[in-house]
N, C-alpha and C positions, 0 to 999 in steps of 0.2 A: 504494500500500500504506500501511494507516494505522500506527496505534501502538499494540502489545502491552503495556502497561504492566506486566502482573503475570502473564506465560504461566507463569511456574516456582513460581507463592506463589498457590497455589489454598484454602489449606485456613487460616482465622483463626484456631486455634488457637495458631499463632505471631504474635499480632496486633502483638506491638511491632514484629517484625521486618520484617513486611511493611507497615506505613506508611512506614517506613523506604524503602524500596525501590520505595513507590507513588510518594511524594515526588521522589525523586531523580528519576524516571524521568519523571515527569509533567513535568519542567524542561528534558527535548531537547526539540527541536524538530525534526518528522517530515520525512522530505527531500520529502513532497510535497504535505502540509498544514499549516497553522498552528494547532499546538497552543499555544502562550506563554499564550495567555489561562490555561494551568490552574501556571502558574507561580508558583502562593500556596501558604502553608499554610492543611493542612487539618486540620480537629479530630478528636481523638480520638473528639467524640461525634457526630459528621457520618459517622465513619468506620466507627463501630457501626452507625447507622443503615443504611447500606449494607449491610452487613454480613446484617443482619437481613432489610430487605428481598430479598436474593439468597437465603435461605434460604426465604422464601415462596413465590417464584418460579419456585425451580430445584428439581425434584422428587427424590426419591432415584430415581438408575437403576440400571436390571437392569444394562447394559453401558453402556462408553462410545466412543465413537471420538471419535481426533483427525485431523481434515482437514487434505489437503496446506493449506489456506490460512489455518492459524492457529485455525479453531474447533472446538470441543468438539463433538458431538454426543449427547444424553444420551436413551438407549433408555428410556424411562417407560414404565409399565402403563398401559395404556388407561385405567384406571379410576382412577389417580393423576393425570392430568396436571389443570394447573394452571384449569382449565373448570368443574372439581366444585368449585372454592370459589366460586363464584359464588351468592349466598344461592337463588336462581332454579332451581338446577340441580341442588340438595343431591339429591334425591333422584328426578333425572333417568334415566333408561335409555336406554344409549345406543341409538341404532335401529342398526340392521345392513342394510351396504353391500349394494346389492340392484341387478341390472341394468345394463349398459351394452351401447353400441351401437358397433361397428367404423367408423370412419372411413377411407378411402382419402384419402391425400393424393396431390395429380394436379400439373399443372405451374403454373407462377406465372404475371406478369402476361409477355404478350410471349413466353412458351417458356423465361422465365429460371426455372431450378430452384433451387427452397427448399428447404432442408433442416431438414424436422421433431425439433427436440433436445429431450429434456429432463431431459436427466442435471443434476446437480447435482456440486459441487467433492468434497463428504464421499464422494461414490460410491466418488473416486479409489483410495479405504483399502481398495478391495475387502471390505470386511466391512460387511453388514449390520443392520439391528434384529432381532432375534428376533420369533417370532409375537406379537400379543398385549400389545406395547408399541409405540410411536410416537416416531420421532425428533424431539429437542426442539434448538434450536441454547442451548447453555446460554448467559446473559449473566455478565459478570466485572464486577468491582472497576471496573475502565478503562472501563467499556461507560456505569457510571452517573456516572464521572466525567463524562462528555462531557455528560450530558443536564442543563438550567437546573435542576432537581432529582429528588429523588424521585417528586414528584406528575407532572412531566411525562416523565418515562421512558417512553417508546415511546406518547407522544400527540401530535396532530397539537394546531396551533395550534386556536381556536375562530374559526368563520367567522366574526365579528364587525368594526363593527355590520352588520346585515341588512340594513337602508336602503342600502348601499352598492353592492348589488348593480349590476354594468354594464347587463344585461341578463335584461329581465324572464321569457325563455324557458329559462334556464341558471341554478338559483336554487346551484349549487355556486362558481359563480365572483364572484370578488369584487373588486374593484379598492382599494386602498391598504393591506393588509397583506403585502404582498411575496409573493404567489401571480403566475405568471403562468401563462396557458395557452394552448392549442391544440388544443381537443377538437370533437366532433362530439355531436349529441345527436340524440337523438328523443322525442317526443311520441306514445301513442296514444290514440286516443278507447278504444279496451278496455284492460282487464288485464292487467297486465305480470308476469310469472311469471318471467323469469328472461333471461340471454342467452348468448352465445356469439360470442368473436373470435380471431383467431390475432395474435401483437404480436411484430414482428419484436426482436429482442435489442440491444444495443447498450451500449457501457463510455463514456458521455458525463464530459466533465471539469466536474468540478465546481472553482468557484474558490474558495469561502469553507467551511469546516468545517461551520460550521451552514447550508448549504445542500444542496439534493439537489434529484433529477434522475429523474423515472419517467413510466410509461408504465402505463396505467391501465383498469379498469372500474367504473363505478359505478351503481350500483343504486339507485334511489332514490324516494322516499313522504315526504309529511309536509306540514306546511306550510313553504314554501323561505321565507317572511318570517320564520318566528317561531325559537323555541326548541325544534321537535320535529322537526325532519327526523330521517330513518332513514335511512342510508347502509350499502351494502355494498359494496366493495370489493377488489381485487385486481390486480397483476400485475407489473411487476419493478420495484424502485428503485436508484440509486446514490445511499447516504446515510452521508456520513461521520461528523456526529456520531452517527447510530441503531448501523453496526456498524463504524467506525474503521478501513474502510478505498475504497476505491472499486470493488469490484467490484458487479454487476447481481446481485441477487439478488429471488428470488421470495418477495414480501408480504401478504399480506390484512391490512384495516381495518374497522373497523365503528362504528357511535355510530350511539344512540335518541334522542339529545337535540344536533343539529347541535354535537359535538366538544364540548358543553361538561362535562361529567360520566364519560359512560359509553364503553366501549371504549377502544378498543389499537390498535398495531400489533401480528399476529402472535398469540403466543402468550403475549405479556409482560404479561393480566391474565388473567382468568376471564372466560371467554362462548365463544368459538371452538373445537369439540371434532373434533377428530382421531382418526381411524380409519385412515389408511392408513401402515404399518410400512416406504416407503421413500421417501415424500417429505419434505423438515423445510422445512419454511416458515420464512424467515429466511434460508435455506442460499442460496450463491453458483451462477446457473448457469453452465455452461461447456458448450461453446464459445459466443462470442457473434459476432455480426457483422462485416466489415469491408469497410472502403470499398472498393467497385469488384470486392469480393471472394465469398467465402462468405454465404451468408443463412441466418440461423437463428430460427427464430420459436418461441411457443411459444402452446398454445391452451389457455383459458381458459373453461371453462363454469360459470356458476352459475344454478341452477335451484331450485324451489319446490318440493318435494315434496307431491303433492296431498292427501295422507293423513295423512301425522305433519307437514304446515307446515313441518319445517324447510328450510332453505337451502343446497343444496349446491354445493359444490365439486369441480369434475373438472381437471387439469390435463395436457395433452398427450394421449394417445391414448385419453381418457376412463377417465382412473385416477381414479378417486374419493379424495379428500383426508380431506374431513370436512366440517364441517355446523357452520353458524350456526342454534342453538336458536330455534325461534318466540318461547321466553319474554321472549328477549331483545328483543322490540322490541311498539312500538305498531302504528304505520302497517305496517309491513311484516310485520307477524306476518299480513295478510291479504294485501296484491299489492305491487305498483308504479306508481308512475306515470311514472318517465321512466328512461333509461340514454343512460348517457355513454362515451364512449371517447375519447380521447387522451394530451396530457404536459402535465406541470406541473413549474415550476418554483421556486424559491424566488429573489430576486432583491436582496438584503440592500443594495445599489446600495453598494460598499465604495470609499471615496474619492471618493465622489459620483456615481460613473459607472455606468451599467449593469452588471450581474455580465455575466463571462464563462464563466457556468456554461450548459452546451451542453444544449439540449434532443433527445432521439431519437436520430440519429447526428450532431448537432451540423452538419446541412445544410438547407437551406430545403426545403421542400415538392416545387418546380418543379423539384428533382434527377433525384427517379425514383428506378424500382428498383435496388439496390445504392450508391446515395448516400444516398439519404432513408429516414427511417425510416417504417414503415407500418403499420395498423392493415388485417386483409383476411377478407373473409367474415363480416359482420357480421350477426348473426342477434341475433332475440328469441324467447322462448318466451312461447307463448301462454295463451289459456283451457284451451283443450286440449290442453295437456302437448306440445305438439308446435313445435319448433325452424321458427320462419318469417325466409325471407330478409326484409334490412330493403331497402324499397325505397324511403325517401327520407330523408335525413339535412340539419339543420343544420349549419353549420359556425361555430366565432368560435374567434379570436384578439385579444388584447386591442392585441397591438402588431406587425404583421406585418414591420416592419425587423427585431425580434430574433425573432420564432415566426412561421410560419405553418403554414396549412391547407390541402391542397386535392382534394377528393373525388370518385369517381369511380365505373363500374361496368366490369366485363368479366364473361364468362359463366365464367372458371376463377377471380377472386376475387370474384364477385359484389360487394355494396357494399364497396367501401374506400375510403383515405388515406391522401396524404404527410404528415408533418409535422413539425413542429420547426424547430430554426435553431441559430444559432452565439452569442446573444446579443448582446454587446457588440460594434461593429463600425461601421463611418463613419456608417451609416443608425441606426444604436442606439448612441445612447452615454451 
């Protein structure tokens, strides 16, 4: 559990009082992260600017709910939320949620049964969004304390330099910026329209603040050398500097210009537009997985729409989310060319040594089910709109002492993977 710095001093109107009170509070130290680094003073006019920014961001809500786990959720109008300030978008309409298809889910690998989740923690409040608005997880005072600043508030690093790249077939992965991974990729000679995977859950420990721990899909078009990849992305992270505490919660990303400019995580710029009134992207899921124990997965479709171009999002029982706008991108505003599926780490190597931030369920690959974590039913969507099993996958990890891979087929999870590790450890250190 992170650090609430300002849950009771929401509103700046009392601004002396509440630096006051950010101050003081910014100087414990979390019993289970290392906040000390924010143990400075901070300016009055650093403090406006926050200020200001969270007023851009955070929209006025119809309603509000406060979650068993500490966050706000802010009911917005469709038509308010924070997507229409995107110059692209101003006079954007939104399309309307059209079609879906029923899913059986059947038994897992071996006869071991999965259990399909995808409630989220705010559900607990028992109360709702109203029609016609969409749940926003709102951000606080504490949220942008944690981020290097303003500008980088809820953006990934930039892949950089590109010449770095380990391997020429996985143009996301990069060696000497403290990424590590364990994913799976593919290649098709056709058109890539979209995917679909189920990603088992899991509360991985992270060891440093500014590191984090997720489990992933990426979509992807462009040139992987240059300055213009197009990336779509989605599925759960544990990230304590993004929401300040360690739970798994369900994310989307996106950037037209490989991370250097444009896009977010979530909902924290303009571009990513939300149509569905009970999922909140950001929001914590619960229940999650446990060793030897329960499995809880959760499944993940994004797909092209052939008519209006844009990019959807379904999550779990093909609930429709929302939609990344065509305008928003170059390369992807027509296909794809590759998708990715697994976990990445951040690896800050604190005191010289490997982090001991755990990837997946913080277990090697070679576990298995209810040890390892898994990626299972791996599909792409094609030319023609139509959901195709993937029948032959890549696999890389950059350092298999601390992550690995290892992939596989059966006819109830068709293509899957273990993957992850424990990080730091006699073979990683």
């Amino acid at each position: 559990m992170g650090c609430n710095f300002c849950r009771n001093f929401e509103h700046h109107n009392i601004l002396g009082l509440y630096i006051i009170v950010v101050l003081v509070a910014a100087m414990v130290e979390c019993s289970s992260l290392n906040y000390t680094k924010y143990n400075k003073q901070v300016s009055s006019l650093r403090f406006n600017r926050i200020i200001k920014h969270l007023d851009k961001i955070n929209k006025r809500p119809v309603l509000t709910i406060e979650s068993p786990d500490g966050d706000i959720i802010d009911c917005v109008h469709k038509r308010k939320q924070l997507a229409f300030d995107h110059p692209l978008l101003k006079k954007h309409k939104i399309q309307d949620e059209n079609g879906s298809s029923n899913e059986i889910v059947g038994e897992g690998e071996r006869g071991a049964v999965v259990k399909r989740q995808e409630w989220q923690m705010w559900h607990l409040n028992g109360t709702l969004c109203p029609k016609g608005t969409v749940p926003i997880r709102r951000s606080r005072v504490d949220d942008l304390f944690r981020a290097k600043s303003l500008y980088h508030y809820g953006k990934k690093q930039p892949r950089t330099p590109f010449s770095r790249r380990i391997h020429s077939d996985a143009p996301d992965v990069i060696s000497g910026n403290g990424h590590e991974h364990a994913i799976a990729y593919t290649r098709s000679s056709e058109e890539i329209y979209g995917t679909k995977a189920s990603i088992n859950v899991w509360d991985p420990s992270i060891q440093a603040m500014n590191e984090f721990s997720l489990s992933q899909i990426w979509i992807l078009s462009g040139s992987f050398d240059g300055p213009d990849l197009n990336s779509i992305e989605a599925g759960w992270q544990v990230s304590p500097e993004l929401y300040g505490d360690n739970r798994p919660r369900l994310f989307t990303y996106w950037t037209s210009d490989s991370y250097q400019q444009t896009g977010c995580y979530n909902l924290l710029c303009s571009g990513f537009i939300q149509t569905n009134s009970k999922i909140a992207i950001g929001a914590a899921i619960s229940p999650v997985s446990s060793f030897a124990g329960s499995q809880y997965d959760i499944t993940i479709l994004i797909w092209k729409d052939p008519k209006a171009g844009n990019w959807w999002m379904s999550f779990g029982d093909n609930t429709l989310v929302g939609y990344w706008p065509a305008e928003l991108f170059t390369h992807l505003a027509d296909h794809a060319t590759m998708v990715e599926w697994g976990g990445e780490v951040v690896n800050m190597r604190t005191n010289g040594q490997h982090t001991e931030t755990q990837m997946g369920s913080g277990h090697f690959a070679r576990e298995g089910f209810g040890k390892s974590s898994y990626f299972r039913n791996l599909q792409i969507v094609d030319t023609d709109n139509s959901l195709m099993n993937v029948q032959g996958i890549s696999t890389l990890a950059e350092n298999t002492n601390c992550y690995d891979i290892k992939s596989s087929y059966s006819n109830e999870w068709g293509t899957y993977f273990y993957y992850g590790g424990p990080g730091n450890n006699p073979q990683c250190p």
